[in-house]
PyMOL Python script that loads the backbone (N, CA, C, O; Angstrom):
from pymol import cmd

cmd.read_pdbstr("""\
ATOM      1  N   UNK A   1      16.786  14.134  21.078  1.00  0.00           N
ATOM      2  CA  UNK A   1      17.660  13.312  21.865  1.00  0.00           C
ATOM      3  C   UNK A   1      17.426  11.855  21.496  1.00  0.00           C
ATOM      4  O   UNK A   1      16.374  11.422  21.027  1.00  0.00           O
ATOM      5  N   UNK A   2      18.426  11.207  21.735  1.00  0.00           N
ATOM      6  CA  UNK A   2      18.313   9.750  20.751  1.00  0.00           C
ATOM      7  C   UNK A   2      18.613   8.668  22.186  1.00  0.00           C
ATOM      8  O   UNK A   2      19.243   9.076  23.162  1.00  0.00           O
ATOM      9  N   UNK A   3      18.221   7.696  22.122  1.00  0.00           N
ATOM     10  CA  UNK A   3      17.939   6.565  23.317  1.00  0.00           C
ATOM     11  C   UNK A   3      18.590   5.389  22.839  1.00  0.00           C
ATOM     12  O   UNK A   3      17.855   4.664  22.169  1.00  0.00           O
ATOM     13  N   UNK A   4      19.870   4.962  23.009  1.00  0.00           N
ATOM     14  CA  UNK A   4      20.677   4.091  23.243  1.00  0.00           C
ATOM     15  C   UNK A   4      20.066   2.685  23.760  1.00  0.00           C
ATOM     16  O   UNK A   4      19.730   2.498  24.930  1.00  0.00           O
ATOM     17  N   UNK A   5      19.963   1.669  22.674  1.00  0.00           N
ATOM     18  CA  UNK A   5      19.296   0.685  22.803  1.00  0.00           C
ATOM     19  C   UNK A   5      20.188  -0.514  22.451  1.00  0.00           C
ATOM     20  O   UNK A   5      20.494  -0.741  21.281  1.00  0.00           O
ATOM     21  N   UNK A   6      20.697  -1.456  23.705  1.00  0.00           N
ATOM     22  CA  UNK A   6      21.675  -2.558  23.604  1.00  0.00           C
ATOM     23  C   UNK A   6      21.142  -3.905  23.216  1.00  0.00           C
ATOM     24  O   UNK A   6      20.946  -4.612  24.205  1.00  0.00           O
ATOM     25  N   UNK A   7      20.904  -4.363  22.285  1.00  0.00           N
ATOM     26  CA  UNK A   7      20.283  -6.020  22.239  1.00  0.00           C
ATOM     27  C   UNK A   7      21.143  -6.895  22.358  1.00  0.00           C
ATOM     28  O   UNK A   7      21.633  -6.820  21.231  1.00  0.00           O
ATOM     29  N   UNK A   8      21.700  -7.664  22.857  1.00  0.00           N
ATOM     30  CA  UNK A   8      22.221  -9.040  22.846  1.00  0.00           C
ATOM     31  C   UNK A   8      21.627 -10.676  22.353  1.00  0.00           C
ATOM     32  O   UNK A   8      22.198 -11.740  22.593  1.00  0.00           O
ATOM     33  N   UNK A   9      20.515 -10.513  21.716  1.00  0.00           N
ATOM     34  CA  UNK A   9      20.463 -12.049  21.628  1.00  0.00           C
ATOM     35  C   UNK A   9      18.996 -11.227  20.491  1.00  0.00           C
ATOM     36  O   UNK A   9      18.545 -10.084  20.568  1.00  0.00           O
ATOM     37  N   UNK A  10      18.600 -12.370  19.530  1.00  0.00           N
ATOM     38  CA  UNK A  10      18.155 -12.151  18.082  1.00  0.00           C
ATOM     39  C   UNK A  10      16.520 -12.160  18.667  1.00  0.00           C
ATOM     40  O   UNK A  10      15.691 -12.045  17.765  1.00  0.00           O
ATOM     41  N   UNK A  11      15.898 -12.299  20.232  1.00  0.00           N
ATOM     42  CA  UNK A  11      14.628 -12.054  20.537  1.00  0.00           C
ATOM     43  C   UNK A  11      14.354 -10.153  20.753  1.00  0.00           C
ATOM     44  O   UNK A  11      13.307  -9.516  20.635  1.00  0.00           O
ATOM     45  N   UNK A  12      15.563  -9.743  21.052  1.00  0.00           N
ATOM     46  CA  UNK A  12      15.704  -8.169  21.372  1.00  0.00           C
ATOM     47  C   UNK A  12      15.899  -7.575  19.617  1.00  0.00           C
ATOM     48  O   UNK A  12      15.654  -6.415  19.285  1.00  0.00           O
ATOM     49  N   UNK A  13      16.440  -8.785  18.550  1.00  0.00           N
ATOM     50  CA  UNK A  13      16.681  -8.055  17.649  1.00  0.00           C
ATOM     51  C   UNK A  13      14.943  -7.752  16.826  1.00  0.00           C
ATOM     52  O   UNK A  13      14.450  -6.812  16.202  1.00  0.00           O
ATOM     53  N   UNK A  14      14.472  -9.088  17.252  1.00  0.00           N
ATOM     54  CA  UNK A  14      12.624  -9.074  16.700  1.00  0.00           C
ATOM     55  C   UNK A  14      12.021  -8.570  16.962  1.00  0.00           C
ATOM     56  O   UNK A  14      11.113  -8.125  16.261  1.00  0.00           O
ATOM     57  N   UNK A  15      12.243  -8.321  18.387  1.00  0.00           N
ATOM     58  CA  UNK A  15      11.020  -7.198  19.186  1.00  0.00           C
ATOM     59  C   UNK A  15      11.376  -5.766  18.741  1.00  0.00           C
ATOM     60  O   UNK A  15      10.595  -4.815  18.721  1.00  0.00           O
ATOM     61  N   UNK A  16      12.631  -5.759  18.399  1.00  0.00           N
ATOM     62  CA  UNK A  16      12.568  -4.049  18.049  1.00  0.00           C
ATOM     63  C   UNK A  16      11.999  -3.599  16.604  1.00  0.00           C
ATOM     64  O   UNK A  16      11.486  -2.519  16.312  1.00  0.00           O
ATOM     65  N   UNK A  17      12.218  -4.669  15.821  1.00  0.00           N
ATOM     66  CA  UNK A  17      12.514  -4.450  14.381  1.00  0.00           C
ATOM     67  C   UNK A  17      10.815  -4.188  13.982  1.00  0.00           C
ATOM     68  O   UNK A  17      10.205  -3.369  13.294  1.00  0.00           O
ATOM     69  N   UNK A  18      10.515  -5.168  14.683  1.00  0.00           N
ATOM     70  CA  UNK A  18       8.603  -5.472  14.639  1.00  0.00           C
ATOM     71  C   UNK A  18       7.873  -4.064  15.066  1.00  0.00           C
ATOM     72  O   UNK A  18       6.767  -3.747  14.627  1.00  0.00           O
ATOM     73  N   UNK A  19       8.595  -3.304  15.933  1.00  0.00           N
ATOM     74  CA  UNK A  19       7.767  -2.420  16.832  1.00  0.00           C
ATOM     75  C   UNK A  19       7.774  -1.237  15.956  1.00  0.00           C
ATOM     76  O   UNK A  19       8.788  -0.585  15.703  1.00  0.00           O
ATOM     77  N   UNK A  20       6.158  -0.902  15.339  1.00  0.00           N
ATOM     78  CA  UNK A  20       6.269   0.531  14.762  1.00  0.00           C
ATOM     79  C   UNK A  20       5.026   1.347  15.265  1.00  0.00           C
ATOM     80  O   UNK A  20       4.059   0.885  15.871  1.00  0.00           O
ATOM     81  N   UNK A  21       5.227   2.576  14.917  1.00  0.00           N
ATOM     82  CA  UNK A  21       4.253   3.599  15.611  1.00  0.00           C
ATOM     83  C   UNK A  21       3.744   4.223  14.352  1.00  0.00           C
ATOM     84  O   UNK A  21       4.270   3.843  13.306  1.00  0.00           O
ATOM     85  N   UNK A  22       2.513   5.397  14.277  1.00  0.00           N
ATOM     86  CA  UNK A  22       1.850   5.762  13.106  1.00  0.00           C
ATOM     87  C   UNK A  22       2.324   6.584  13.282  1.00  0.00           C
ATOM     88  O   UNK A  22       2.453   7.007  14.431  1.00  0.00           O
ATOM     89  N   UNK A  23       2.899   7.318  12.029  1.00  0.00           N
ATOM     90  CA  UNK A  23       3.204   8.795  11.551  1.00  0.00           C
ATOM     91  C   UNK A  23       2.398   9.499  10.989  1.00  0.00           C
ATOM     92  O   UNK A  23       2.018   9.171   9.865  1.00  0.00           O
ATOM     93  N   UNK A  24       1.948  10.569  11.557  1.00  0.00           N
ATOM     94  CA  UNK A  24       0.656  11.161  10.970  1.00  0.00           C
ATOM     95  C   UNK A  24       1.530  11.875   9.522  1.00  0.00           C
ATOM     96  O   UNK A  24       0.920  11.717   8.465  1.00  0.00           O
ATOM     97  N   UNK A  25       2.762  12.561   9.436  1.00  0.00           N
ATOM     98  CA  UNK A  25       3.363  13.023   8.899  1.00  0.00           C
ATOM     99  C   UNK A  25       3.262  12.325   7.426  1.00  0.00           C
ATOM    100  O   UNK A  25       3.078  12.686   6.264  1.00  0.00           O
ATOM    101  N   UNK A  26       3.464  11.247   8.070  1.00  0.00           N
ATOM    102  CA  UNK A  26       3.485  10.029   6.639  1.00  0.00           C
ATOM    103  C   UNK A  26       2.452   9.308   5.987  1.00  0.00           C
ATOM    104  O   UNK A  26       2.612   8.492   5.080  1.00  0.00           O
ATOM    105  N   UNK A  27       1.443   9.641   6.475  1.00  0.00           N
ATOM    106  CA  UNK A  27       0.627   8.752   7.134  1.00  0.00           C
ATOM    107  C   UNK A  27       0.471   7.068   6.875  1.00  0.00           C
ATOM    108  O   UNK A  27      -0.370   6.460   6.212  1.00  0.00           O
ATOM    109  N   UNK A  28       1.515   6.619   7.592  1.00  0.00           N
ATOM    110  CA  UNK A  28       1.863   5.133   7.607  1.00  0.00           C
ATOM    111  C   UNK A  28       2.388   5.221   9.114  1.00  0.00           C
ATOM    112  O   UNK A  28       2.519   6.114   9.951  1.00  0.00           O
ATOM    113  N   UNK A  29       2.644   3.719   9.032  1.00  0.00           N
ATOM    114  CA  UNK A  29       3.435   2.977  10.366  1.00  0.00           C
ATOM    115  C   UNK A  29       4.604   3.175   9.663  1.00  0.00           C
ATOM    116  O   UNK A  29       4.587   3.157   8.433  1.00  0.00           O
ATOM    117  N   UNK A  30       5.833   3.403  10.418  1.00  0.00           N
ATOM    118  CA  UNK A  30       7.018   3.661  10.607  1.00  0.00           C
ATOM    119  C   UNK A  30       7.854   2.773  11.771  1.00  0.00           C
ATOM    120  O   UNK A  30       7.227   2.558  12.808  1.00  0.00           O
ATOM    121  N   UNK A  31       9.188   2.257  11.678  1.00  0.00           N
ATOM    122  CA  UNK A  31       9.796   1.828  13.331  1.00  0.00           C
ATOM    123  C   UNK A  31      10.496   2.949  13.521  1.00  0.00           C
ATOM    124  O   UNK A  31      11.258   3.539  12.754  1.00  0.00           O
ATOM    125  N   UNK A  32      10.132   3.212  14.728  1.00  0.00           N
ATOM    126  CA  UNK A  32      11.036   4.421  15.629  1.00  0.00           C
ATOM    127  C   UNK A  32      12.448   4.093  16.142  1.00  0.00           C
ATOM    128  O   UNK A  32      12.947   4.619  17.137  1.00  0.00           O
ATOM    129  N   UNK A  33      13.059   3.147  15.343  1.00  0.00           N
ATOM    130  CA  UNK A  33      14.422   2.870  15.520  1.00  0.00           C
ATOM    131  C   UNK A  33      15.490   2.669  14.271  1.00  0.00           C
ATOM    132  O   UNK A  33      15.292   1.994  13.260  1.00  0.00           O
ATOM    133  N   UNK A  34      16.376   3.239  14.520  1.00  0.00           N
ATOM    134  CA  UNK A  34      17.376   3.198  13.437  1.00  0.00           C
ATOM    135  C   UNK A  34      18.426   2.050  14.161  1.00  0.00           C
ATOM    136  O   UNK A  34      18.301   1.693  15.333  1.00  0.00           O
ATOM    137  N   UNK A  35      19.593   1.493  13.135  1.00  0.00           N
ATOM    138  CA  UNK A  35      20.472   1.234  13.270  1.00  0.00           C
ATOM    139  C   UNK A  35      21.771   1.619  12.940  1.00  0.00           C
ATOM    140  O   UNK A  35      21.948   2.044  11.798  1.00  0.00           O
ATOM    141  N   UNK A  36      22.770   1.553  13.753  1.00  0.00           N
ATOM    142  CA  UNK A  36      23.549   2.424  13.406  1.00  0.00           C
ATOM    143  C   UNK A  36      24.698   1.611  13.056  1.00  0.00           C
ATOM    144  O   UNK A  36      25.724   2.182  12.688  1.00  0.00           O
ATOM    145  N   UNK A  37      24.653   0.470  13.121  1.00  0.00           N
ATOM    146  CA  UNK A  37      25.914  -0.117  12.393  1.00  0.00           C
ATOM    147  C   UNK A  37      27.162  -0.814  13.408  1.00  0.00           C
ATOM    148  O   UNK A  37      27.806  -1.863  13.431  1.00  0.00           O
ATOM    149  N   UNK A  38      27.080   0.319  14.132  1.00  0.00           N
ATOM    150  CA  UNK A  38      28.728   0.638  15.308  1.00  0.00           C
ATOM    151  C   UNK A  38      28.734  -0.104  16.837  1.00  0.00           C
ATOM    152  O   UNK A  38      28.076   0.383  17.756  1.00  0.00           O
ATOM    153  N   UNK A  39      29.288  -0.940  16.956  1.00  0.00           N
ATOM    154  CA  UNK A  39      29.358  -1.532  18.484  1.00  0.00           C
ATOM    155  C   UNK A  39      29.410  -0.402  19.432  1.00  0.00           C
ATOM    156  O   UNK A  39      28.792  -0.434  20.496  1.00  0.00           O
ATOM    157  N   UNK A  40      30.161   0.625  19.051  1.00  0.00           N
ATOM    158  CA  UNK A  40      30.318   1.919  20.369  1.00  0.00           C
ATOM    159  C   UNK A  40      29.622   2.842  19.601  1.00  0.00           C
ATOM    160  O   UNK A  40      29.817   3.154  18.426  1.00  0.00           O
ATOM    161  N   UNK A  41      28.457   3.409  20.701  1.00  0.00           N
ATOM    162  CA  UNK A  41      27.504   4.329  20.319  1.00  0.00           C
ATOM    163  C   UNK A  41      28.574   5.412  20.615  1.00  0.00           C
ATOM    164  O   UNK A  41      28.164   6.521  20.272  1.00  0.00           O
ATOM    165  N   UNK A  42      29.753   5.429  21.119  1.00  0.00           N
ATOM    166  CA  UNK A  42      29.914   6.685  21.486  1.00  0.00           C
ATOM    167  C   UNK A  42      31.224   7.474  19.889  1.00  0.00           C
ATOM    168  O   UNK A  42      31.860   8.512  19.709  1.00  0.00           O
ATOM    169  N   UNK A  43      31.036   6.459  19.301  1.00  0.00           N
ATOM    170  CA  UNK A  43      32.268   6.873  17.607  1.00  0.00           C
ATOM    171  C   UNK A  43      31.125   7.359  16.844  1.00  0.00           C
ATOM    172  O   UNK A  43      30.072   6.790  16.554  1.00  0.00           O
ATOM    173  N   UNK A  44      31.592   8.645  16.553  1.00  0.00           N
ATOM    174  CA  UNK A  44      30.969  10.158  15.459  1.00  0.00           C
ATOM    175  C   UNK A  44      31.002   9.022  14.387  1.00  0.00           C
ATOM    176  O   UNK A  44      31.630   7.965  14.312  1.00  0.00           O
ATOM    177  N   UNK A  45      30.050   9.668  13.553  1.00  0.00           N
ATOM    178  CA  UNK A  45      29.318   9.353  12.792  1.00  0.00           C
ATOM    179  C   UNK A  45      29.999  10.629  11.505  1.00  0.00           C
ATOM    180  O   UNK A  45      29.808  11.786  11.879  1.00  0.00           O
ATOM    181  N   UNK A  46      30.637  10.517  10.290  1.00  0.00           N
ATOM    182  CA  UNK A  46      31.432  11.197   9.561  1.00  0.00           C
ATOM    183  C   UNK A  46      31.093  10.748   8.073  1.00  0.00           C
ATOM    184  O   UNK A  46      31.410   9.759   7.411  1.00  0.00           O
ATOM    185  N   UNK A  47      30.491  11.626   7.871  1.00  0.00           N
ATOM    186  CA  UNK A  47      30.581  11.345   6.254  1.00  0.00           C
ATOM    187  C   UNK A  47      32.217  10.905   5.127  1.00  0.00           C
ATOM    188  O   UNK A  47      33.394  11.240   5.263  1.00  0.00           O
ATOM    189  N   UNK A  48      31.719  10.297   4.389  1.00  0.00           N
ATOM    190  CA  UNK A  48      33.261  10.423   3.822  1.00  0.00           C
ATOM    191  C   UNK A  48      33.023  10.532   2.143  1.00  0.00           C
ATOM    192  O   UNK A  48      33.589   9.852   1.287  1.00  0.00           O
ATOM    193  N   UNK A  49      31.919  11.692   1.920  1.00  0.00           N
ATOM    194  CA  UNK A  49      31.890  11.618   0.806  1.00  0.00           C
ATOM    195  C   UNK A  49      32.920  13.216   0.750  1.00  0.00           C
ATOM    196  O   UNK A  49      33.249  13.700  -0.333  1.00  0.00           O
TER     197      UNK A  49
END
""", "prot")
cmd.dss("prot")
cmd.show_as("cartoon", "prot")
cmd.util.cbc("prot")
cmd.orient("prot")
């Protein structure tokens, strides 16, 4: 399940970008956030290859 995260102003854009967690998988730090590009989280996501 994925967690819908709204920033408005470029201190929400630092604090997220900065924030990473350890992946044992990887074993590195990773950020646990993607970006998705899209003002409305709620428009599918469609390949167009």
């Amino acid at each position: 399940m994925y967690k819908t995260v709204i920033i408005d102003n470029m201190f929400g854009v630092s604090a997220l970008i900065t924030e990473q967690r350890y992946r044992k998988d990887l074993d590195r730090f990773r950020s646990l956030h993607m970006y998705r590009g899209m003002p409305n989280a709620d428009f599918r996501i469609i390949t167009s290859l």
